[in-house]
LOKOL-249996 format. One record per atom (N, C-alpha, C): residue number from 1; residue in one letter; atom name; x, y, z. Coordinates in steps of 0.2 Angstrom, whole numbers, always signed. Example, Ala and Ser with C-alpha at 12.3 -4.5 7.8 and 13.67 -1.06 7.14 Angstrom:
2
> 1; A; N; +66; -28; +39
> 1; A; CA; +62; -22; +39
> 1; A; C; +66; -16; +39
> 2; S; N; +64; -11; +35
> 2; S; CA; +68; -5; +36
> 2; S; C; +64; +0; +39
! end
This chain:
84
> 1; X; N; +772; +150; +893
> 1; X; CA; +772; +154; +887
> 1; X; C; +777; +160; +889
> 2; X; N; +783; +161; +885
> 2; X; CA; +786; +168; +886
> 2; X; C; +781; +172; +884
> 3; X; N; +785; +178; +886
> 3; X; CA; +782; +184; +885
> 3; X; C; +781; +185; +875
> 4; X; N; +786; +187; +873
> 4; X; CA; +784; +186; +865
> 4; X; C; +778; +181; +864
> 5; X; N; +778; +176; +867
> 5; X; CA; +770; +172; +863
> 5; X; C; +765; +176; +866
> 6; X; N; +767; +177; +871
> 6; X; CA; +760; +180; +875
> 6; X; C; +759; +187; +871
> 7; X; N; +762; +191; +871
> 7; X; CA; +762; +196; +868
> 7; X; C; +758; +193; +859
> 8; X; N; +763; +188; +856
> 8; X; CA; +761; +188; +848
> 8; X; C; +751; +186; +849
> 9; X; N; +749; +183; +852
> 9; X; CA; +742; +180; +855
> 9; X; C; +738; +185; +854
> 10; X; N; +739; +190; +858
> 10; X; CA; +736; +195; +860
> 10; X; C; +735; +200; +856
> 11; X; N; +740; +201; +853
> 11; X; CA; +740; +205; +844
> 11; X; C; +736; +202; +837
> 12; X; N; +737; +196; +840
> 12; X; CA; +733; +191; +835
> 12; X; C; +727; +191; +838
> 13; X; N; +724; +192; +842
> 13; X; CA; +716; +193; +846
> 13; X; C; +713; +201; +844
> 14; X; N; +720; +205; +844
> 14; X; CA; +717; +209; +842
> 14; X; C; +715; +209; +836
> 15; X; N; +718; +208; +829
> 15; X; CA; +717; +208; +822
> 15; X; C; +710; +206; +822
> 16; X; N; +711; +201; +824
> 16; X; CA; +703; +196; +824
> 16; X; C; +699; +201; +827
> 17; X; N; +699; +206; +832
> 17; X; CA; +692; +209; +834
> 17; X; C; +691; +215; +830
> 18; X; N; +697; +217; +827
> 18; X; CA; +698; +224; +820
> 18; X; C; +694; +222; +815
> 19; X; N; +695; +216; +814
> 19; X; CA; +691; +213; +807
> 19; X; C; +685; +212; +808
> 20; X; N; +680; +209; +814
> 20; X; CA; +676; +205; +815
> 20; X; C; +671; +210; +816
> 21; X; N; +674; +216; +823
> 21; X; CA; +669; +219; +827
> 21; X; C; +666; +225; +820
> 22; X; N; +661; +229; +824
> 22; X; CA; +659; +236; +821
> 22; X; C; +662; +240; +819
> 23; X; N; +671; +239; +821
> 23; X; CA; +673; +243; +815
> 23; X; C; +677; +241; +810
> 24; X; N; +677; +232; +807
> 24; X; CA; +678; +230; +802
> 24; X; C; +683; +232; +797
> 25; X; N; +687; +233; +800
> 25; X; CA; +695; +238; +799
> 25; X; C; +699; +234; +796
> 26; X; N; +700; +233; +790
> 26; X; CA; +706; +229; +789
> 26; X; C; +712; +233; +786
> 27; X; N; +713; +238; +785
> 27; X; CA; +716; +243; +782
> 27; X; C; +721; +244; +788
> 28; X; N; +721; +241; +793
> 28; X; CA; +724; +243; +798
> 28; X; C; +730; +236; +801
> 29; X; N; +737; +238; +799
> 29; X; CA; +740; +231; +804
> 29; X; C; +742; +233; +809
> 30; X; N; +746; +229; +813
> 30; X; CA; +747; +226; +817
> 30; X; C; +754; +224; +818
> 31; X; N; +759; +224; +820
> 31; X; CA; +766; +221; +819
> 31; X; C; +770; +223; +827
> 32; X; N; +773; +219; +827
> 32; X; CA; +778; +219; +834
> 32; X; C; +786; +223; +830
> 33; X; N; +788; +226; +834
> 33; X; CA; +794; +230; +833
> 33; X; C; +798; +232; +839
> 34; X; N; +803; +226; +840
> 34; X; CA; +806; +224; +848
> 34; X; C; +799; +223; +850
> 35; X; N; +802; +228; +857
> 35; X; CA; +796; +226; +862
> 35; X; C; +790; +230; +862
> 36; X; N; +788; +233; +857
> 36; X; CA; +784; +239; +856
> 36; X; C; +778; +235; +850
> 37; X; N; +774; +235; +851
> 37; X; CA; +766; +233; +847
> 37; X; C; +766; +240; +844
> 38; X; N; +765; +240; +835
> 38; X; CA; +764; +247; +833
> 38; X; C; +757; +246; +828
> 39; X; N; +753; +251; +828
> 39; X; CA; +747; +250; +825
> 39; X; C; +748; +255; +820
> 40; X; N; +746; +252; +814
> 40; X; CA; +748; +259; +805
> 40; X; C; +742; +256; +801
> 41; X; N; +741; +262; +799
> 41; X; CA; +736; +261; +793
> 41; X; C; +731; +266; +792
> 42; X; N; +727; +265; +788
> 42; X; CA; +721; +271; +786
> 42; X; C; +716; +271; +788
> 43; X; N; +711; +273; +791
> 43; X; CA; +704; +273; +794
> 43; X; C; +701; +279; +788
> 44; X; N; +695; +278; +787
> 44; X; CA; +691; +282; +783
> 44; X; C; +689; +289; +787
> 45; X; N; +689; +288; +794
> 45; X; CA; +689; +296; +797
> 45; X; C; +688; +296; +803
> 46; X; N; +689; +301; +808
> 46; X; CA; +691; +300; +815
> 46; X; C; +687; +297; +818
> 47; X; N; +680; +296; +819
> 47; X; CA; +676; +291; +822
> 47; X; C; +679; +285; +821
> 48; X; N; +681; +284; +817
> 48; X; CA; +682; +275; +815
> 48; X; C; +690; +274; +819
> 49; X; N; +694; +280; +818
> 49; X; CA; +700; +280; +823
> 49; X; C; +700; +278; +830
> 50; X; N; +697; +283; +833
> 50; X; CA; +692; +283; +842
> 50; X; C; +692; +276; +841
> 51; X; N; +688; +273; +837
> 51; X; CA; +684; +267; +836
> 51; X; C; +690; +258; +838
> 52; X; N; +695; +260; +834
> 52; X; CA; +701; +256; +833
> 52; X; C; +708; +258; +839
> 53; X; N; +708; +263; +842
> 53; X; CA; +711; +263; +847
> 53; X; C; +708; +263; +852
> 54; X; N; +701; +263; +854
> 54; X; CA; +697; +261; +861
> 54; X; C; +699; +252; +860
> 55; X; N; +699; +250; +854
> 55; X; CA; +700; +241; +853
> 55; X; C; +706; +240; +858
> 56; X; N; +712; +243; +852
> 56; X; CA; +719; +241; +852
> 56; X; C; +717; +242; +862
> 57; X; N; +716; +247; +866
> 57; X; CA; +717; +249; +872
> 57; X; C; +715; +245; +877
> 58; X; N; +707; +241; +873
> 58; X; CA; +706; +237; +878
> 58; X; C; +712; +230; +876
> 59; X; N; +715; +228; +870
> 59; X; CA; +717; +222; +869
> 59; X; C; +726; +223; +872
> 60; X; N; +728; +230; +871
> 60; X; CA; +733; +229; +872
> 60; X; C; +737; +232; +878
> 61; X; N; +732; +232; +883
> 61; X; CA; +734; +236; +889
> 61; X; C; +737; +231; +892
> 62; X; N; +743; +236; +896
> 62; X; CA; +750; +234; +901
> 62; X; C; +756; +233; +894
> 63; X; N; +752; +234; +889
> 63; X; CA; +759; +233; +883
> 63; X; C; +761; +239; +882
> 64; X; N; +769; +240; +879
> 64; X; CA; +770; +246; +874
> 64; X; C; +766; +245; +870
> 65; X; N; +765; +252; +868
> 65; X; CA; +762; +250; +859
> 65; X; C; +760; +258; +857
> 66; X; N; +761; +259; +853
> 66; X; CA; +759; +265; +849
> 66; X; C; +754; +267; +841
> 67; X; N; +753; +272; +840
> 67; X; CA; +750; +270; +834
> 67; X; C; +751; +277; +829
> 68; X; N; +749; +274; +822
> 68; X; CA; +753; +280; +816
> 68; X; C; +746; +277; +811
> 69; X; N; +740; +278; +815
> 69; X; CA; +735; +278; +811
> 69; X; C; +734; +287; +808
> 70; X; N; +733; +285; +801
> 70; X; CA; +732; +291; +798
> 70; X; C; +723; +291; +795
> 71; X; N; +719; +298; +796
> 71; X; CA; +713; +297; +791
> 71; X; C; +714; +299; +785
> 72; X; N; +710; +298; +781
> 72; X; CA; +710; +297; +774
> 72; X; C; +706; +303; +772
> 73; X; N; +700; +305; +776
> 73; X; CA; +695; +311; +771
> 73; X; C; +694; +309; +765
> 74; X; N; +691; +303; +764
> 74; X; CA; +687; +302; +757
> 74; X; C; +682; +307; +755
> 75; X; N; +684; +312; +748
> 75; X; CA; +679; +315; +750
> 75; X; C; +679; +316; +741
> 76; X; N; +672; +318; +737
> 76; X; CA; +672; +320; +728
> 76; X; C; +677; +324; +728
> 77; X; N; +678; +326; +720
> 77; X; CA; +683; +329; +719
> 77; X; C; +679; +338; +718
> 78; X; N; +682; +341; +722
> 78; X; CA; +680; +352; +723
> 78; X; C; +680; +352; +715
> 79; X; N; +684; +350; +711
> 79; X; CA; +684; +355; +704
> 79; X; C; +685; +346; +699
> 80; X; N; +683; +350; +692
> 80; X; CA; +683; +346; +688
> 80; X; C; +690; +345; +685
> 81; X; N; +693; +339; +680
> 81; X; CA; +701; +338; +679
> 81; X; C; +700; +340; +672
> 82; X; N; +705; +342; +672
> 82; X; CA; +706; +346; +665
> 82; X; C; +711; +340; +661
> 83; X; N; +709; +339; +656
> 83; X; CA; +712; +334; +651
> 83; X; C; +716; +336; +645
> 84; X; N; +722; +336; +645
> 84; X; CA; +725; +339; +636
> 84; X; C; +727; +333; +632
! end
């Protein structure tokens, strides 16, 4: 296997363990950009981030890779919407 398949494998192991495990993450991809694995997407809040990058760390160790996970703060809305 070259490197690129090896690499594509292991990113595709990771997707599967984002989806499956406890933190059911699918908001979150996954993409190769050169030689760099980049992780993007939303997480509902910093727990579940910690959560998603302790994965990526254990899946993706010895690789480049970085991540542009942003939280969302779901939260009600403070004030009421005014309508005209």
């Amino acid at each position: 296997m070259t490197f690129t398949e090896i690499t594509e494998y292991r990113i595709e192991h990771l997707r599967d363990r984002l989806a499956r495990e406890e933190t059911a993450e699918l908001g979150v991809r996954v993409e190769m950009h050169g030689a760099r694995a980049v992780v993007r997407g939303c997480v509902p809040d910093e727990e579940c981030r910690v959560a998603v990058l302790r994965v990526v760390g254990e899946e993706l160790t010895g690789l480049d890779w970085y991540d542009d996970l942003t939280v969302s703060h779901p939260r009600p809305p403070d004030h009421s919407e005014e309508l005209s």
